[in-house]
N, C-alpha and C positions, 0 to 999 in steps of 0.2 A: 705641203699637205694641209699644214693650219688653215693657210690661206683658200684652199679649196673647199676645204666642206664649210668654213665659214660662209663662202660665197654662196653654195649650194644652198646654205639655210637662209640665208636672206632670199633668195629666191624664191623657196615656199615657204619663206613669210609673206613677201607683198605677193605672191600669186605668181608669178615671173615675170612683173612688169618690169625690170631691170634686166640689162640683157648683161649675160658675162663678155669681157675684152675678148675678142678675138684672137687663138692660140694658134700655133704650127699644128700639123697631124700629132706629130710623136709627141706633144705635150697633152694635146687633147686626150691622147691613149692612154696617157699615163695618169692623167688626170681625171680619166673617164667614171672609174670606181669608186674616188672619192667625190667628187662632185653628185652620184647617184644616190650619195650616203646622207640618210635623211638626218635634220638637223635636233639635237638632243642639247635643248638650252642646260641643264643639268652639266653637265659637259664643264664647263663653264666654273659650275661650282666645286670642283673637285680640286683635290689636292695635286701639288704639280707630282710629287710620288705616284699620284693613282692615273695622272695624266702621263707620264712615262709608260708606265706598265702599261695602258690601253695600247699605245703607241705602238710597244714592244711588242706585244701579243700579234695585231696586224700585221706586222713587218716578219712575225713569225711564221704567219700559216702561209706564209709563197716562200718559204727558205728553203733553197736547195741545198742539203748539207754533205758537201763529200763528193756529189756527181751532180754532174750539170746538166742532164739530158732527164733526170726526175721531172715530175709533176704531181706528184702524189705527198710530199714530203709537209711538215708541217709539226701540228700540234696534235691533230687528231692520231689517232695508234690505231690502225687496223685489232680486230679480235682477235686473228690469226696468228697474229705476231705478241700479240698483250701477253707477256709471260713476267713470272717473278719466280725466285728461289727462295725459299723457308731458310731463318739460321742453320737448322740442323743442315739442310741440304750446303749451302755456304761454306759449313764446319766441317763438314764430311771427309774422313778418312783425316784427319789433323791437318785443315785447310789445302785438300789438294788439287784443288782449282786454282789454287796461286799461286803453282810449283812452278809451273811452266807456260811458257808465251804458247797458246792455242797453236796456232801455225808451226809449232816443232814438237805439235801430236800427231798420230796416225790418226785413222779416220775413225776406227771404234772408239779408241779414246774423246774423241770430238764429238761423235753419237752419246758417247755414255753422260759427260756432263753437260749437255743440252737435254738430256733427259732426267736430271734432277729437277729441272722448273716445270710449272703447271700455269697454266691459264689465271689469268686474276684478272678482274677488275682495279684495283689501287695499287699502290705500291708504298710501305711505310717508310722506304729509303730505298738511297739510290747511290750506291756504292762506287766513287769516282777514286783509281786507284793510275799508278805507272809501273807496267810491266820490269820496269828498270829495277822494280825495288825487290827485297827479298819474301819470299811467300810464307816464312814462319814469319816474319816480325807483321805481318799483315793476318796473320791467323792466329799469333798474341792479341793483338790491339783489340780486333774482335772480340777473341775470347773473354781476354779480363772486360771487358766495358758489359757483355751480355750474362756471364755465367759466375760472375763474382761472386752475388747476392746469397747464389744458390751456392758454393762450394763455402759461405761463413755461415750459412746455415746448416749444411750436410754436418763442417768441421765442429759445431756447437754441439749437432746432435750428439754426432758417435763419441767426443771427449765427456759430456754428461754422464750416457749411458752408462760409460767405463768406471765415472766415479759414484755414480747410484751402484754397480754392481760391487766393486771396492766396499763401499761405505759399508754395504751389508755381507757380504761374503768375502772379507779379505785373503781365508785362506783358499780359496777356490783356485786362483792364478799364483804358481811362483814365482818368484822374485822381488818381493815385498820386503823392503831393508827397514830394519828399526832402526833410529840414531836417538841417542839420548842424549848426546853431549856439542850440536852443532854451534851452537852458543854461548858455550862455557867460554871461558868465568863470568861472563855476563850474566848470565841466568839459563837454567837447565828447562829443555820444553820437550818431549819426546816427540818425533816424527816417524813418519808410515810414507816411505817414497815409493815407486816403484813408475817407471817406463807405459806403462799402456798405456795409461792417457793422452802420453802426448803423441805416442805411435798410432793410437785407434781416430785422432781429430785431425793429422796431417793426411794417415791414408785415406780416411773419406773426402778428403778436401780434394786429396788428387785424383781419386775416382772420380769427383762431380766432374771437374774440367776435362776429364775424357770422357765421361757418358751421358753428361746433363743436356751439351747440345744438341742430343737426340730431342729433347723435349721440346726445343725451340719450333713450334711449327707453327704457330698463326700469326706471327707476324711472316711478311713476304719483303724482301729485299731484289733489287737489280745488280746483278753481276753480269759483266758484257759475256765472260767467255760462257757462262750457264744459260742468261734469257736470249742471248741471238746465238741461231741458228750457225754449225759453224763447218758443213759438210756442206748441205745445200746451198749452190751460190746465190739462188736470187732470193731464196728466204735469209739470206746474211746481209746480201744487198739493201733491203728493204727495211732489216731489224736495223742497220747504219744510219740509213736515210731517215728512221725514225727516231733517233734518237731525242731528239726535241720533244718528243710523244711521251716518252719515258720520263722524260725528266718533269715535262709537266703534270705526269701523274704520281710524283713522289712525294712525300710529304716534305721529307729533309734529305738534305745531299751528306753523306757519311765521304769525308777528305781523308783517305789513308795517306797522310805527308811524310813524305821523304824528300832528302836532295835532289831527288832528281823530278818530282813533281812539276813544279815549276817550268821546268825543260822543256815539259813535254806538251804539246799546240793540242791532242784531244783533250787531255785535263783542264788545260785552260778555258778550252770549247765550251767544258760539261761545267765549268764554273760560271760562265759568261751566260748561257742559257735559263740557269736556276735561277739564277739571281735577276735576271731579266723578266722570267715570266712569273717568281714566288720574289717579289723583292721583299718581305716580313718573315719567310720560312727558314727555317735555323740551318746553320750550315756547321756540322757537327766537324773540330779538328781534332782528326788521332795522329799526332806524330809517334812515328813507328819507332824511335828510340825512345820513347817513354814506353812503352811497355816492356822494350829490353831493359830499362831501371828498374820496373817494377818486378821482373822476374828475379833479378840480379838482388834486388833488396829482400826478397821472397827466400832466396838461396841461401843470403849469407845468414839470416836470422835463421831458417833452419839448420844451420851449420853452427853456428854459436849456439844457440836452443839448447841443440842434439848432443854436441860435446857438454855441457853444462848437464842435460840430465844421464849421458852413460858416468861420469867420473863422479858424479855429488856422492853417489853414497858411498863413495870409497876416499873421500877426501872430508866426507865432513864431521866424521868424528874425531878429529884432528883439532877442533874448536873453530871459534870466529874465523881466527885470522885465515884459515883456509877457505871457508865461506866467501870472505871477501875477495882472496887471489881466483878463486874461480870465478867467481860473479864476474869481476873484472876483466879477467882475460877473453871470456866468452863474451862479454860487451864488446870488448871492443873489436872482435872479426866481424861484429852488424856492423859498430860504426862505422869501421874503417871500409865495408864493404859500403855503405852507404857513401861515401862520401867519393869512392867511383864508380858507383849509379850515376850522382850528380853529377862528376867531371863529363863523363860517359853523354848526358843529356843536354849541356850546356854547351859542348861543341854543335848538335843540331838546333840547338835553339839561334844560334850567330848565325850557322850558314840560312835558318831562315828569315832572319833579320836582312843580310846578306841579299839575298835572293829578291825577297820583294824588293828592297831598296832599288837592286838595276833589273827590274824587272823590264821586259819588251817584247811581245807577241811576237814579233816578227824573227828573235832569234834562236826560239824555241823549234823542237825535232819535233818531225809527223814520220812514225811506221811505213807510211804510204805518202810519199811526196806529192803523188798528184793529188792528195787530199787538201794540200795545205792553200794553193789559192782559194780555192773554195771555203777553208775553212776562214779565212784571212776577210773574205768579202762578208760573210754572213756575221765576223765580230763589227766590221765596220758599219754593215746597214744594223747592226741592235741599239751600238754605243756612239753613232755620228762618225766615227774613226777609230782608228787603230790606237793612234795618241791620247785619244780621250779614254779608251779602254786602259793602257798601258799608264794614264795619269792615276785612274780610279784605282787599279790595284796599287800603286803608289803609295794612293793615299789614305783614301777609307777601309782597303780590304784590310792594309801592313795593320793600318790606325785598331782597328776591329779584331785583326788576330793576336796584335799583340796583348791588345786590353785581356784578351780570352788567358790569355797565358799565365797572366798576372794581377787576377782580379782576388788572389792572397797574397799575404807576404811572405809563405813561405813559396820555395822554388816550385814545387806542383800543387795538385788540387790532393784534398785529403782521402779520395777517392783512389788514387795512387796509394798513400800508406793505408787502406785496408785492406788492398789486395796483396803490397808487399810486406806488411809489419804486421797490421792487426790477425788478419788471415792465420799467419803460420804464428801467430802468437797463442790462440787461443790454446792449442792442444797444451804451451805451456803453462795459461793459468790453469788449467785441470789437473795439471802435473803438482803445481804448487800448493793450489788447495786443499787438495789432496792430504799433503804434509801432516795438517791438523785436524786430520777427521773426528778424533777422538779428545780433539782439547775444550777448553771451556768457552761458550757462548762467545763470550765478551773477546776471545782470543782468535776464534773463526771469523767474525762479523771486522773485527779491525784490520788481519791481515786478507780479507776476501776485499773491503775498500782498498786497498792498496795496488790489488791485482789487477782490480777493475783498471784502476787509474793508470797500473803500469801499460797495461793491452793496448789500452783508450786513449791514450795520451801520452804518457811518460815515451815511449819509445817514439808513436810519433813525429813527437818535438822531437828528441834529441837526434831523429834518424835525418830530421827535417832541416833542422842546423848541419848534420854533417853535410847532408846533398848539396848547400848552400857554400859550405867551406871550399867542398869540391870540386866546385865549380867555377870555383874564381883561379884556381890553381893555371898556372901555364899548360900547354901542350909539353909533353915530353918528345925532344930528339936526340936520337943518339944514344947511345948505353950512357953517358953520365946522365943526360935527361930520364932513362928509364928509373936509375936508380935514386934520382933525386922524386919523381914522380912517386915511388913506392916509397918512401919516405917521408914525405908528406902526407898522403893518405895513412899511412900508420902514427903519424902525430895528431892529426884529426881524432882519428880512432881513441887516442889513449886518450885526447882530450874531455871526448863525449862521456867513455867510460868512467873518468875523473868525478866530472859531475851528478850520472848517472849513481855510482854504487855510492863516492863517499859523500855526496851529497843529500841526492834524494828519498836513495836507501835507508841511509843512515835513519835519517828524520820522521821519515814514513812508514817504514819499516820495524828496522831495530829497536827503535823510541818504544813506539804506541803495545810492543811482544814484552818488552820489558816491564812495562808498568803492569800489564794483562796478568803478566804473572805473577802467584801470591807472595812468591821470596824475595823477587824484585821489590814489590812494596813493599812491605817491612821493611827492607834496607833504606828506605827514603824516606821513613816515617808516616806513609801514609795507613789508613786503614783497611784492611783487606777489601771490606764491602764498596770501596768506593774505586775502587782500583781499575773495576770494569768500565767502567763509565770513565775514567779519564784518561784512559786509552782508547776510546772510541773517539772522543772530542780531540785527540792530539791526534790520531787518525784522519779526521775531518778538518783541521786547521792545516796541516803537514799536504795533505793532497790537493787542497783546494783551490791554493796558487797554480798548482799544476796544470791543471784543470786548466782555468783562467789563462793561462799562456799558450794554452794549445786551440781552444777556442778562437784567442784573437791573432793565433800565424796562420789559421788557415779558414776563416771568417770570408763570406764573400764581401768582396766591398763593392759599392756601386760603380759603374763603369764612369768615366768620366765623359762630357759632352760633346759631341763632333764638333773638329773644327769646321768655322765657317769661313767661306771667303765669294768674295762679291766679285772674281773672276769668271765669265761664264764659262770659260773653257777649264775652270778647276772645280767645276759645279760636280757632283757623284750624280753620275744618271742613274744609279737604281734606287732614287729616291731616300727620305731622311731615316728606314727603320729597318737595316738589316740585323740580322742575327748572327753570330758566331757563337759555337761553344767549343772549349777544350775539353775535349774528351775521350 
């Protein structure tokens, strides 16, 4: 094709005083379209990336995708057929459009969700999923990634409100416990506990994620069973055949990955495509056991939370040392739950290590077998062959996905621990603050830095190190593997807990409450008036390491350089800038 519209432009350069070599018919034919293609010396100047993508693009608007008897098929998207779905529509009924494979619904159920999409001009993503996989862990994945934001803000509002109304009207709600002795002998500080707070910030949290994604309406995504047609045969026919339409109207490709992604020859289709006509447009990865961690860590911290504030006011006038054994015990059901999130995520992390490693178009399932030559030819004319397709996800895609996975040092992105840790954490710093509504400035202001930093950070990290432990653990078989497996995770657990209460607490905590108070100082010889202030400054020295380590485990780091190699057949034909994000 180089060769031809090359010639074609020297042609109408010198006028066509040079005559082209003499070709057979069927070359001439073939040749016909290019050689009429006027000569764009610019061309020339372009990058081989933006020279790929032109290429691609051409090669795209005559691709027959799925049926061979098309001629309509391409780039362009008929009106008729231009459809997207709203999140809300997406979300609807708690993801029940990826309950079931289309084809083993009746026919009004196939009318009803072709009737959630509406006409659009763009598409803000293009939802590329495998029926194989499960429909809650794909309407998790969604969820947390779109409705997080708004369920840590819902959880801030209602935990405030509760303790603005506390602050001022304590006796208005019962069960409002006095303890005056929670840390005796150390030094005596009166507290005001009581339960709403933390019940008023979790229940709005879980209202947002069931009623928030009502709100999602302007942005428009593509879902196959929603935007094609799935009653009418030749308008499904048609929504197939366009699929390459859709894709090039999307901005980013949302990857719901699973094990069985991979497998499967139209996923691969819808990846081979994007990447071919958007080679710079982000290609967004949600592996669908990461949002089963992120619930699972979601759970067990409201499970420790929850035990932690029903038992406190009936164990903590007991002194310290009770303090401590609950703090502790309730630590360590997160950590230890934390640390099988992470076993839990690091088994799908190998198998996709795994998977791209012997990855090969050609072994992969089609729904519709007669689909798959068709589909097999249209990878070969995008990417020169199948081999070279089957080289590139080898190389650049595994190279790019994995970077994505691992651009911290901790095992996820921190995005993860706010939906699983910070999230259901908040209701319990309003729980804790709470504690001291009535103590002195300097005793509010040190243990409120603490809190922050427990929310923000401290759990974090240490939830961030469990997922890490637990993930390097073997598979369990067998009942002695099951019970060595729980036994591990529960050493993890007490591990976390360890550093957690008698470390961090201790220092950050305990420390910065005892000096604040006036009896504590006198016993150290210091002066009452200064006592505020060097509980604040040990406050701030005591957290700030904290800080600092949670910052730099889950820090983005720069992605490292593509390899290069001067093999042209190991060359990446979608050019030097694609995008991946774990997300």
């Amino acid at each position: 094709r180089s060769t031809a519209s090359l010639g074609g432009g020297i042609r109408a350069i010198t006028g066509g005083t040079r005559r082209a070599p003499k070709l057979c018919h069927s070359a001439r034919s073939a040749l016909a379209p290019m050689q009429s293609t006027p000569f764009r010396p610019e061309f020339l100047r372009k990058s081989s990336a933006e020279r790929n993508a032109d290429s691609w693009r051409q090669s795209l608007r005559s691709l027959d995708v799925g049926f061979r008897a098309s001629t309509d098929t391409g780039l362009a998207l008929p009106t008729d057929i231009r459809r997207g779905a709203t999140l809300a529509a997406v979300l609807l009924r708690f993801g029940s459009a990826f309950r079931h494979h289309p084809e083993r619904l009746d026919a009004a159920d196939k009318a009803a969700l072709y009737a959630r999409s509406r006409p659009v001009e763009r598409l803000d993503a293009f939802v590329s999923h495998s029926w194989s996989s499960p429909g809650y862990q794909k309407y998790l994945s969604l969820l947390f990634a779109e409705v997080s934001r708004i369920s840590l803000a819902a959880a801030a509002a209602g935990g405030f409100a509760v303790y603005l109304l506390q602050h001022r009207r304590q006796e208005l709600l019962p069960g409002n416990f006095v303890v005056e002795a929670a840390f005796s002998p150390l030094f005596l500080l009166p507290q005001v506990t009581s339960p709403y707070e933390f019940l008023a910030a979790n229940l709005l949290a879980l209202l947002s994620f069931a009623a928030a994604p009502a709100l999602l309406t302007r942005r428009c995504y593509f879902v196959d069973c929603l935007c094609i047609h799935q009653t009418d045969h030749d308008l499904k026919l048609r929504g197939i055949r366009h699929l390459g339409g859709f894709l090039s109207r999307s901005s980013k490709l949302v990857v719901l990955w699973d094990e069985s992604y991979f497998r499967r020859l139209w996923c691969i289709y819808e990846i081979a495509v994007f990447k071919a006509v958007h080679p710079e447009a982000p290609v967004q990865l949600h592996p669908l056991r990461l949002s089963v961690a992120t619930a699972l860590l979601a759970s067990f911290f409201v499970l420790g939370a929850g035990l932690y504030v029903g038992i406190y006011p009936y164990v903590a006038p007991f002194g310290i040392g009770t303090f401590y054994a609950a703090s502790f015990s309730c630590s360590a059901v997160v950590f230890g739950g934390s640390a099988v999130a992470g076993h839990d995520f690091a088994r799908q992390r190998s198998a996709l290590v795994e998977h791209l490693s012997a990855f090969d178009a050609r072994s992969a399932r089609c729904y519709c077998e007669a689909d798959r030559a068709e589909i097999v030819v249209a990878i070969e004319r995008m990417y020169g062959g199948i081999d070279s397709f089957n080289r590139m996800v080898r190389g650049k895609i595994m190279r790019e996905v994995l970077s994505s996975l691992s651009r911290q040092r901790g095992l996820v992105p921190y995005r993860v621990m706010a939906t699983g840790v910070v999230l259901p954490g908040i209701g319990f710093f309003f729980f804790a603050v709470s504690w001291f509504r009535h103590a002195s400035l300097a005793t509010q202001l040190a243990f409120g830095m603490y809190m922050v930093t427990f929310v923000a950070c401290a759990m974090p990290l240490l939830a961030g190190w469990s997922l890490e432990q637990g993930s390097r653990l073997p598979p369990c078989d067998g009942p002695a593997g099951l019970r060595r497996f729980w036994r591990s995770h529960l050493s993890i657990g007490l591990q976390s807990a360890s550093l957690f209460i008698f470390g961090h607490a201790s220092a950050a905590f305990i420390l910065p409450l005892a000096v604040a108070n006036t009896a504590a100082v006198e016993r150290v010889g210091l002066p009452a008036s200064v006592g505020g202030a060097v509980s604040l400054l040990l406050a701030a020295a005591t957290n700030a390491p904290l800080v600092h380590a949670c910052v730099e485990m889950y820090r983005s780091r720069p992605a490292p350089p593509p390899e290069r190699t001067s093999a042209p057949d190991e060359r990446d034909s979608v050019g030097e800038a694609s995008v991946w994000k774990c997300d």
